[in-house]
Each structure stands twice: as structure tokens, then as C-alpha cells.
C-alpha positions in Angstrom: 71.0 -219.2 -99.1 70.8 -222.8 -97.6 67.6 -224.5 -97.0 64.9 -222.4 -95.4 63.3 -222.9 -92.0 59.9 -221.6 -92.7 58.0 -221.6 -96.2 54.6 -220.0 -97.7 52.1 -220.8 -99.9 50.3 -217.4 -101.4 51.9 -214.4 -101.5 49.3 -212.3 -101.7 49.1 -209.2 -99.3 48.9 -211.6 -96.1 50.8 -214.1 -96.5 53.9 -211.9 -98.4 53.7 -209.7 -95.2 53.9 -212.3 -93.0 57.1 -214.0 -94.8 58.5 -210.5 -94.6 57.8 -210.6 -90.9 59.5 -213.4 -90.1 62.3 -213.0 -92.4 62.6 -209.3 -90.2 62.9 -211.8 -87.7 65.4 -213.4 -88.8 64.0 -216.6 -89.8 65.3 -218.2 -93.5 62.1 -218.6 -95.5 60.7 -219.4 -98.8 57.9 -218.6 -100.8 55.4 -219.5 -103.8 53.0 -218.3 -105.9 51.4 -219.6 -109.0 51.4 -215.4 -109.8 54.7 -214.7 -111.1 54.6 -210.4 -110.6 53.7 -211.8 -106.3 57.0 -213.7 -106.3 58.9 -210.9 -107.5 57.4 -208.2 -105.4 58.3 -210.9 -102.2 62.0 -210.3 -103.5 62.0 -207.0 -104.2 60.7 -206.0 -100.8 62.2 -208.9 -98.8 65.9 -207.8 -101.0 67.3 -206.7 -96.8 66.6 -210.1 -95.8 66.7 -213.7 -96.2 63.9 -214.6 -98.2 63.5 -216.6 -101.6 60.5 -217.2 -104.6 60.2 -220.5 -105.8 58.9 -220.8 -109.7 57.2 -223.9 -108.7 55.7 -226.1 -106.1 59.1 -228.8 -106.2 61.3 -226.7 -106.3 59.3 -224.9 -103.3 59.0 -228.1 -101.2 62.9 -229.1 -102.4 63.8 -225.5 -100.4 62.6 -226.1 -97.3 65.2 -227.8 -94.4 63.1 -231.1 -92.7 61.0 -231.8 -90.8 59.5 -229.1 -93.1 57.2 -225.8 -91.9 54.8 -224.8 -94.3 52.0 -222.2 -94.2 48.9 -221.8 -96.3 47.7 -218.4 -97.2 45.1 -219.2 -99.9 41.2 -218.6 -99.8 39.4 -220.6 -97.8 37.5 -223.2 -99.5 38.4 -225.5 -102.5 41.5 -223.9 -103.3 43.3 -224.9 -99.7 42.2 -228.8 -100.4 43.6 -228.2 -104.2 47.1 -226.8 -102.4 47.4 -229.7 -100.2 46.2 -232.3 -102.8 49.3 -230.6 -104.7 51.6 -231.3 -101.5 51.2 -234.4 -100.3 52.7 -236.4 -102.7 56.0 -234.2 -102.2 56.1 -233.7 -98.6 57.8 -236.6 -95.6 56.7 -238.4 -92.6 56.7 -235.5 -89.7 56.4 -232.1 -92.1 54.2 -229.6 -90.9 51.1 -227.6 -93.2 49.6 -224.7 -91.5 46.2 -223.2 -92.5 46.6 -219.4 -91.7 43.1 -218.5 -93.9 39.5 -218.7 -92.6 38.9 -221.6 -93.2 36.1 -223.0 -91.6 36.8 -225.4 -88.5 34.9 -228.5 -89.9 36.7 -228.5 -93.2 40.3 -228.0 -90.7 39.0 -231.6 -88.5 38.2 -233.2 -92.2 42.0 -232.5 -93.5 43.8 -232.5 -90.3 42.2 -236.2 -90.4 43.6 -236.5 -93.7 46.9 -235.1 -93.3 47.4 -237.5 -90.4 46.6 -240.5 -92.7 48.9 -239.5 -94.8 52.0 -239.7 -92.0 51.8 -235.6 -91.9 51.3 -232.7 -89.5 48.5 -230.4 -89.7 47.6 -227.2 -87.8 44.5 -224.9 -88.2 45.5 -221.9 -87.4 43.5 -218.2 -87.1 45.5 -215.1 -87.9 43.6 -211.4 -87.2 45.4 -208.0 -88.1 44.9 -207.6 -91.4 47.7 -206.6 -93.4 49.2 -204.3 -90.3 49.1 -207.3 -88.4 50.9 -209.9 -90.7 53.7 -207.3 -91.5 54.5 -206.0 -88.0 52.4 -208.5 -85.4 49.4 -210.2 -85.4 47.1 -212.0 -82.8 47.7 -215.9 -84.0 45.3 -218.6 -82.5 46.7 -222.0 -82.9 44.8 -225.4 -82.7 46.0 -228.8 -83.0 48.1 -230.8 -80.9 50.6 -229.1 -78.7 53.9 -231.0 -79.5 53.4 -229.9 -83.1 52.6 -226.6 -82.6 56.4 -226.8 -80.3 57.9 -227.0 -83.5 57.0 -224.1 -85.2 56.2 -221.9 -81.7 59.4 -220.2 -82.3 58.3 -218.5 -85.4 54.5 -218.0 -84.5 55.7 -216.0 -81.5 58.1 -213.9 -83.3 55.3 -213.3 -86.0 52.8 -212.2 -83.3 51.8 -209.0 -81.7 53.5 -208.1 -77.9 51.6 -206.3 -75.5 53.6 -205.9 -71.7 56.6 -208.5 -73.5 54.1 -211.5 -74.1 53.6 -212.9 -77.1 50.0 -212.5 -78.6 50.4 -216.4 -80.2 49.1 -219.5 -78.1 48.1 -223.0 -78.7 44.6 -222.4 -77.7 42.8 -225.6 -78.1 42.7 -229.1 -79.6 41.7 -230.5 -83.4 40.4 -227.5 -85.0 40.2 -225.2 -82.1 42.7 -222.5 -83.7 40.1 -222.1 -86.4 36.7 -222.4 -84.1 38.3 -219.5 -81.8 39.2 -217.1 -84.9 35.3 -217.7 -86.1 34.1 -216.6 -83.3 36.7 -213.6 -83.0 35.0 -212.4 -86.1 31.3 -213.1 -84.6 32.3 -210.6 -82.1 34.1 -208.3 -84.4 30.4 -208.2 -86.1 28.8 -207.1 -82.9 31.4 -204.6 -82.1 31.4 -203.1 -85.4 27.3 -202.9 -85.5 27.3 -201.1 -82.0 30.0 -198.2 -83.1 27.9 -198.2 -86.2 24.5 -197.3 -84.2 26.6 -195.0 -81.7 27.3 -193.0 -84.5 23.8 -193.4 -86.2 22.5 -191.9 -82.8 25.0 -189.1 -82.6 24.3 -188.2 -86.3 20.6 -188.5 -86.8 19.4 -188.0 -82.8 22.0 -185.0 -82.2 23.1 -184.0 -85.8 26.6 -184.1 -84.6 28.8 -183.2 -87.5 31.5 -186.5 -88.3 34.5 -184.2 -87.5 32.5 -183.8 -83.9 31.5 -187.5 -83.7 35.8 -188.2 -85.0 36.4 -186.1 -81.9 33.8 -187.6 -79.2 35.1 -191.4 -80.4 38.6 -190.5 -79.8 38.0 -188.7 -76.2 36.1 -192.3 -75.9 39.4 -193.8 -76.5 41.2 -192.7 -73.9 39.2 -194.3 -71.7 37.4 -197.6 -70.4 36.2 -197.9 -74.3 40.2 -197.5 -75.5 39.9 -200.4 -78.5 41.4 -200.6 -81.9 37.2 -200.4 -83.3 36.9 -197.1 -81.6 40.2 -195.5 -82.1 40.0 -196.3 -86.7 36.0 -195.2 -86.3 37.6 -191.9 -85.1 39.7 -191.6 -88.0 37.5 -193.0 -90.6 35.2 -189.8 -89.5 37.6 -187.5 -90.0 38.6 -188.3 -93.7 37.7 -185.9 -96.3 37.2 -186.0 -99.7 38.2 -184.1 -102.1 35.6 -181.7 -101.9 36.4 -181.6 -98.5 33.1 -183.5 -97.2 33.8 -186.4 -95.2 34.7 -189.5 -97.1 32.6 -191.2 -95.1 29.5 -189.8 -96.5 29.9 -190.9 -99.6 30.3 -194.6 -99.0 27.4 -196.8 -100.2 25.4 -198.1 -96.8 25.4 -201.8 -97.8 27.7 -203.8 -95.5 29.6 -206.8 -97.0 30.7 -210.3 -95.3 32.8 -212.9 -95.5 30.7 -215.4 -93.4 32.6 -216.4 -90.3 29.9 -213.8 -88.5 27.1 -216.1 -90.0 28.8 -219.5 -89.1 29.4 -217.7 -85.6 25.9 -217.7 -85.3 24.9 -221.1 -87.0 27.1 -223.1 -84.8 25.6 -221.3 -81.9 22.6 -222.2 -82.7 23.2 -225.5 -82.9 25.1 -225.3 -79.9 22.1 -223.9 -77.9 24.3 -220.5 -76.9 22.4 -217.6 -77.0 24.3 -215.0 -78.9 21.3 -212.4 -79.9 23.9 -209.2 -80.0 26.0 -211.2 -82.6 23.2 -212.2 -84.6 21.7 -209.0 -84.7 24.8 -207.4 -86.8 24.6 -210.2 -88.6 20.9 -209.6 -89.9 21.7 -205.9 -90.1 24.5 -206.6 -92.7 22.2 -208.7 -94.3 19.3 -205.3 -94.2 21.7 -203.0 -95.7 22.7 -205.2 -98.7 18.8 -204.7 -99.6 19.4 -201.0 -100.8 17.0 -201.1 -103.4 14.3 -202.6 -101.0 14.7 -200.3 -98.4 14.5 -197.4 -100.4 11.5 -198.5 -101.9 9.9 -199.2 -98.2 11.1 -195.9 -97.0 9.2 -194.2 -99.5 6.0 -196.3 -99.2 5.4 -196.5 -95.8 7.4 -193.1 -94.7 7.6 -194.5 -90.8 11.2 -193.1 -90.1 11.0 -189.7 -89.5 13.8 -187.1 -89.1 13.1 -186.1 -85.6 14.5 -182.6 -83.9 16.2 -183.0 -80.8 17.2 -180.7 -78.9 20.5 -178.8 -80.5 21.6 -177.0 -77.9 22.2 -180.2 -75.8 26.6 -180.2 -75.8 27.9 -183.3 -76.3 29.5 -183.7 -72.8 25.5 -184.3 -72.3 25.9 -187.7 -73.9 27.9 -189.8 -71.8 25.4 -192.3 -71.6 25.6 -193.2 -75.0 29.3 -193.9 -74.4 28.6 -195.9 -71.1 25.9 -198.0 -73.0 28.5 -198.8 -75.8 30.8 -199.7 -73.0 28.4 -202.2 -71.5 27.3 -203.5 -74.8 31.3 -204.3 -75.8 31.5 -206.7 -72.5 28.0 -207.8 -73.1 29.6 -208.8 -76.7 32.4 -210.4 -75.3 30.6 -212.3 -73.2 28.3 -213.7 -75.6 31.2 -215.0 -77.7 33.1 -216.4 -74.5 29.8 -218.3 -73.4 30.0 -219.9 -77.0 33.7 -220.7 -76.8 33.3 -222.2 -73.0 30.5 -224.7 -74.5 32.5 -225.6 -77.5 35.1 -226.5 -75.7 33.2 -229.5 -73.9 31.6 -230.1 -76.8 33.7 -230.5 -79.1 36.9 -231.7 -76.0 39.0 -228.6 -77.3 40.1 -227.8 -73.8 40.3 -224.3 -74.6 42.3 -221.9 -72.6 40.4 -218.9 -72.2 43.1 -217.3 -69.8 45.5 -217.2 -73.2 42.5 -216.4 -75.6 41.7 -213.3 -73.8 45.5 -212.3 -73.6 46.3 -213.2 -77.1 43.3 -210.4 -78.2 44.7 -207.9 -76.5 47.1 -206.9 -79.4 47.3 -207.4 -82.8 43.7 -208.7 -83.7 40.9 -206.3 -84.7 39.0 -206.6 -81.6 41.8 -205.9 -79.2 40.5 -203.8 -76.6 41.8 -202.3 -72.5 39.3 -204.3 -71.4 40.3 -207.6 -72.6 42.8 -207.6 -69.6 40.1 -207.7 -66.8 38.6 -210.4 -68.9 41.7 -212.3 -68.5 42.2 -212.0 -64.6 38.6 -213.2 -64.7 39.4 -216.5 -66.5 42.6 -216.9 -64.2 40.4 -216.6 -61.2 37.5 -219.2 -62.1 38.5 -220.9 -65.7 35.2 -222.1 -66.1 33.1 -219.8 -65.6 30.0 -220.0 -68.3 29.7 -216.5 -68.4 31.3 -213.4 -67.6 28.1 -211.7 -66.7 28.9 -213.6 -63.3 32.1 -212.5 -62.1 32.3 -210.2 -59.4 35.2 -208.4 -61.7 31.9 -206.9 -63.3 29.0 -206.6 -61.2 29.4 -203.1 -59.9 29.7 -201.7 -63.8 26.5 -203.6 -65.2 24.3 -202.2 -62.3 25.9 -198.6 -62.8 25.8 -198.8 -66.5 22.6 -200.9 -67.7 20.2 -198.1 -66.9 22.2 -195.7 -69.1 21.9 -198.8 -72.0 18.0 -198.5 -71.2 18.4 -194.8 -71.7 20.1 -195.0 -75.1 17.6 -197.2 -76.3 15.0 -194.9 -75.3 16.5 -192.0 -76.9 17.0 -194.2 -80.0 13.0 -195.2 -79.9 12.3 -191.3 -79.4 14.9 -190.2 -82.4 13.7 -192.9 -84.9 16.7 -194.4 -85.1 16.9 -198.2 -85.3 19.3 -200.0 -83.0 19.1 -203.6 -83.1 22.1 -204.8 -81.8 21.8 -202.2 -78.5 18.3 -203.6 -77.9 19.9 -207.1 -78.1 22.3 -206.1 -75.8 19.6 -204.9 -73.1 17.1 -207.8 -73.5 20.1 -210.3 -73.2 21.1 -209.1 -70.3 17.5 -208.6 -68.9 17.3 -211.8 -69.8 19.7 -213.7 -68.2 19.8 -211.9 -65.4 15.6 -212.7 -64.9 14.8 -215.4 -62.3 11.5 -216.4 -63.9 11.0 -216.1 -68.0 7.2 -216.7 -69.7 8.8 -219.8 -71.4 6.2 -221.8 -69.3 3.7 -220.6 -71.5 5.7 -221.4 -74.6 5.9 -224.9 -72.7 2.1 -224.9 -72.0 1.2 -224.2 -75.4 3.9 -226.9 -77.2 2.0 -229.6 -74.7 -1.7 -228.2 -76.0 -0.9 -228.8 -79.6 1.8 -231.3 -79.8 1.5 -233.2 -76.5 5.6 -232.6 -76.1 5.3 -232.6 -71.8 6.6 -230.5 -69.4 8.0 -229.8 -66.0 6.6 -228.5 -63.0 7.7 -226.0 -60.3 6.0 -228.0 -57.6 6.5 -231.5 -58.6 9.1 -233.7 -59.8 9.0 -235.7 -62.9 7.7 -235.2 -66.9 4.0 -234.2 -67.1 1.3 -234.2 -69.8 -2.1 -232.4 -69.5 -4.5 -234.3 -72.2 -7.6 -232.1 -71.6 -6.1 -228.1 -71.6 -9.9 -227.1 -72.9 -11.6 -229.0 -69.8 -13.2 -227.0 -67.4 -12.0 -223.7 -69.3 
């Protein structure tokens, strides 16, 4: 073959399936690996199309037609500045280098910076899909700057997911936005995950529903306002057996691991000032079930969670408000993580467009969901909306539906069965939705002992009280 129009960096499961995709599409392309067995497995399963192995990085860079495309699909971290440390002496004035990891955003504005010094192109880009998605169609969010990401749009679109004909790739944002967006895709992937996760904790331990009746009560969920990629897998992760024919699931340690894009989700809101409780919560849950040893230590020395007996006889078509609480707490999810993106996109001038965010989650990513579309028409309708609590698009449902979240958290309190990131849900949305909070007591109390002002609701101006144990 001539010289390739697309090349890779890391063939390992990602990145040779999404060479594979794009060669399916009919795109020339190259890869490398310093692993010899991943370049030969890239030409053994790539053998139908036209797709090459380099031995070596020249010889890689040497392949590619100019101005060259490049894509990293390395672990985040050190080894993506070792890559492009490698590269740059090799590569011309206009060549492109795409990060496809997870990397995080502030290492992508550090060597997009760099890359630009150097007469070079740089994109951050977030890919979600998992393997699936990099073989047969991801969701790909794209930052950088828009006449670069022109150049390699062709191949980005071809790689990604369709849902109705559109393509589930879009430049969503300036400098590192590409990177900042997938982040935060992940933060809500967390809270989505930790919600299913205490659904099922509920159904189990509050109704001792069996996993092949839970399997079958998450897939009738499917088919309807709660139809999402987390719900339909959690229906057939239930419905696994081993080999003794108990479910699989059942025999899986209960310590969650991480890969820290749900912790930076919540660091940067932090700093941010976005309140994203429901997030943070799954977060700090993960982080409760990696301390297996403690807990069973604390379950056995304080023996406060008991095994309560409710009612058996109660038929699961009794517990739709379990599955109307999980549907309020998915949007109450969303929004959280669409508040975050709206203020990082003044903050940090990214200019995101939340219209193509919200359609480019609709396939391919893990937390593609139905009702990812109404959250489009909402951003069409008022782009900058701070939250989506406030569109009319969902009024009706949160005052038909957050009753039967209070319920479920009620019936978790009453089956001893903890739910963190439900009640997060509820008090967030209590929250913002309360005219008056007792933060002027908080306020009251930071003026006693550190003289640090405040306001008042009668006067204008900044105010100080020097003598709070006068006349009490």
C-alpha cells in the first residue's frame, strides 16, 4: 500500500479496534506498537483491509501521507509525554497528534501548548464505548481548535457511533475541552452506575427479589422512559450464571475500582463552586467498598444493619416507584454534570456546545440514554441555561416523580439499606429548588468567630456585628 491517511500509536484493545474501524471504513492506516505479538494480531485481523504494523517509530511516522494524522492510544500519564517526546523530532510543520486516552485536561492545555511551540497540531480528544465502541462506533468528543479538527473530521465521523444518520463525533469545545467533557462523562457514568447499584441493593435486600427477577424488572425498565445502555447490561449482568448455576454476580468481590476521572469530576467541581453531591457520593461509595476488611470488621462490632423482613407477598408490579425514583435521579445526574460543563465553559472560554454534547451521548458512549434527546431540544431551545432543573421540558416529571424519590428513600431507611447517592439526589434537588437555606446561620457564625461579614436581607451593603454576646 501507498502512504496511509490515518496512523496509531498503541495497539492495544482500543486503539487496534479503532484502526480496524476505520480501515472498515475504508481509510489507509498504519499502526505501532513497541509489543511485537499487538502488531501482528493488527495484521492478522485487519488481513480484509488496508492496514499496516510498523516495527518502529520512523519507519511509523515515514508511512504516514502529510500533513500527517496521528492518534495516541497509550495510558494516560507519563507514557503519552514519553510518545510525543519520541515524535516530535520526526514529525513537520502542520502534522496532527491526537490524544484519544484519559488523559486529564490540564496535562492536554500543558502539551497542546507544547505541540504548538513546536510548529505542530494537537487535539485532546475523549473516546467512550469501550472496546464495542472503538470496533463498531463510539461517542468521540473532540477539543481544540476547529480548523484542525476539519482535517481529520472525515475519519472521526466515520469512526463514531450513528443514532437517526448523525454522527455521534463533534468538535465540542476549545483548548482542552474534548478532554474536560469526557471527565465529566465519566463523573456521571459514576452516579449512574451507584444509582442502578442501590436499585438493585433495594430490590435484593428490601424485597429479596431473586437476580433472575431483578434481570427481568431492569429490562421491562428498559423499554421505557429509563431505556439506557446502564440499565439494559445491569439486566444481563443479573442473569449470568455460573457454573454451578448461581448467578455470576454473586460471587464478585463488592469492592469497586476506579480510574480517577470520577474523582477529578468532583475535584474540579469543587473548585469550580458546582455542586455535584450525586456524583460525589458514588465516588465516596467506591472509595467505602474498597475498605472490605474494615467494613466487615464494623459490621460485626457495631451490628447496626439489620436484615429486615418486608413484606413478601408485595409483587413487583408494586415497585414502580423505585423505577420512577431511578428515573428522576438519572436526569438529576445529568443535570449536575451539565451545570459543571455550562460553568466550565466561561471559565475556562471553551465555548462548549451543549446542543452537540447531548446528541453525541446518545450512541456509542456508556451513558447513552432515550432521554438524552429531550436534553438536547432543551439546549436548542435556551443554550445557556445553568441547569436543566429549569426547563419547562421537565417540570411536570420532577413534581410527579420527586415524591416517589422520597418514598424510595424512605423504604431504604425502613429496609436498612444504605443509599447515598439516592439521598443526594433528593436533598439536591430540595435544595435548589428551596427559596430560603439556613446558610445565614453558617454566615452568622463565620462573622462570630472569624469576623468574615455578611449580607443582609433588609439592607444593602457588607456588614459586621463586633458584639454577637451583647445583650444575649
Amino acid at each position: 500500500m501507498g502512504q496511509a491517511q490515518f496512523g496509531m500509536i498503541g495497539l492495544g484493545t482500543m486503539g487496534r479496534n479503532f484502526l480496524l474501524n476505520l480501515a472498515e471504513h475504508e481509510f489507509s492506516c498504519v499502526g505501532f506498537d513497541l509489543d511485537s505479538a499487538k502488531r501482528q494480531l493488527l495484521i492478522e485481523e485487519g488481513a480484509n483491509f488496508e492496514v499496516s504494523a510498523a516495527d518502529d517509530i520512523k519507519s511509523f511516522v515515514a508511512a504516514l501521507e502529510t500533513p500527517r494524522k496521528i492518534m495516541l492510544l497509550v495510558p494516560a500519564g507519563p507514557i503519552v509525554d514519553s510518545v510525543l517526546d519520541e515524535l516530535k523530532p520526526l514529525l513537520e510543520t502542520g502534522d496532527i497528534v491526537i490524544d484519544g486516552g484519559n488523559s486529564h485536561f490540564t496535562d492536554t492545555e500543558r502539551r497542546e501548548s507544547s505541540m504548538n511551540g513546536n510548529g505542530l497540531e494537537f487535539l485532546g480528544v475523549g473516546v467512550s464505548g469501550g472496546e464495542e465502541g472503538a470496533r463498531h462506533g463510539a461517542s468521540i468528543m473532540i477539543g481544540g481548535k476547529p480548523e484542525v479538527y476539519e482535517q481529520v473530521r472525515p475519519m472521526l465521523e466515520a469512526a463514531s457511533a450513528k443514532v437517526n444518520g448523525e454522527a455521534c463525533a463533534a468538535h465540542v469545545g476549545h483548548g482542552s475541552a474534548g478532554h474536560f467533557v469526557k471527565m465529566v462523562h465519566n463523573g456521571i457514568e459514576y452516579g449512574l452506575m451507584q444509582l442502578i447499584a442501590e436499585s438493585f441493593d433495594l430490590l435484593q435486600r428490601g424485597f429479596h427479589i431473586t437476580d433472575d427477577k431483578a434481570s427481568e424488572l431492569f429490562a421491562r425498565w428498559d423499554t421505557g422512559p429509563l431505556n439506557s445502555f446502564l440499565i439494559e447490561i445491569t439486566s444481563i449482568v443479573l442473569r449470568k450464571k455460573d457454573e454451578d448455576g448461581t448467578p455470576l454476580v454473586e460471587k464478585i468481590l463488592d469492592t469497586a475500582g476506579q480510574k480517577g476521572t470520577g474523582k477529578w469530576t468532583s475535584q474540579v467541581a469543587m473548585d469550580m463552586g458546582v455542586p455535584i453531591p450525586t456524583i460525589d457520593s458514588a465516588v465516596t461509595m467506591r472509595q467505602i467498598s474498597a475498605r472490605k476488611t474494615e467494613r466487615v470488621a464494623a459490621d460485626e462490632k457495631l451490628g447496626i444493619v439489620q436484615d429486615m423482613q418486608i413484606d413478601e407477598t408485595l409483587a413487583p408490579d408494586t415497585i414502580g416507584f423505585i423505577e420512577s425514583a431511578l428515573h428522576l435521579a438519572f436526569i438529576t445526574t445529568y443535570a449536575q454534570g451539565f451545570s459543571l460543563l455550562q460553568t466550565a465553559s466561561v471559565e475556562k472560554n471553551y465555548e462548549l456546545d451543549l446542543v452537540e454534547i447531548a446528541k453525541i451521548w446518545r450512541g456509542g458512549c456508556i451513558i447513552r440514554a432515550a432521554m438524552l434527546e429531550d436534553l438536547r431540544t432543551t439546549f436548542e431551545a435556551a443554550p445557556k441555561l445553568p441547569n436543566i432543573l429549569l426547563a419547562d421540558t421537565f417540570r411536570d416529571l420532577i413534581r410527579r416523580e420527586h415524591g416517589l424519590l422520597k418514598a424510595t428513600i424512605k423504604f431504604a431507611i425502613a429496609a436498612d439499606v444504605p443509599c447515598m447517592a439516592f439521598a443526594a439526589c433528593h436533598n439536591y434537588l430540595k435544595s435548589y429548588a428551596s427559596k430560603r437555606l439556613p446558610a445565614n446561620l453558617i454566615q452568622a457564625q463565620r462573622d462570630f468567630f472569624g469576623a468574615h461579614t455578611y449580607q443582609r436581607i433588609d439592607k444593602e451593603g457588607i456588614f459586621h456585628t463586633p458584639d454577637w454576646n451583647a445583650g444575649s
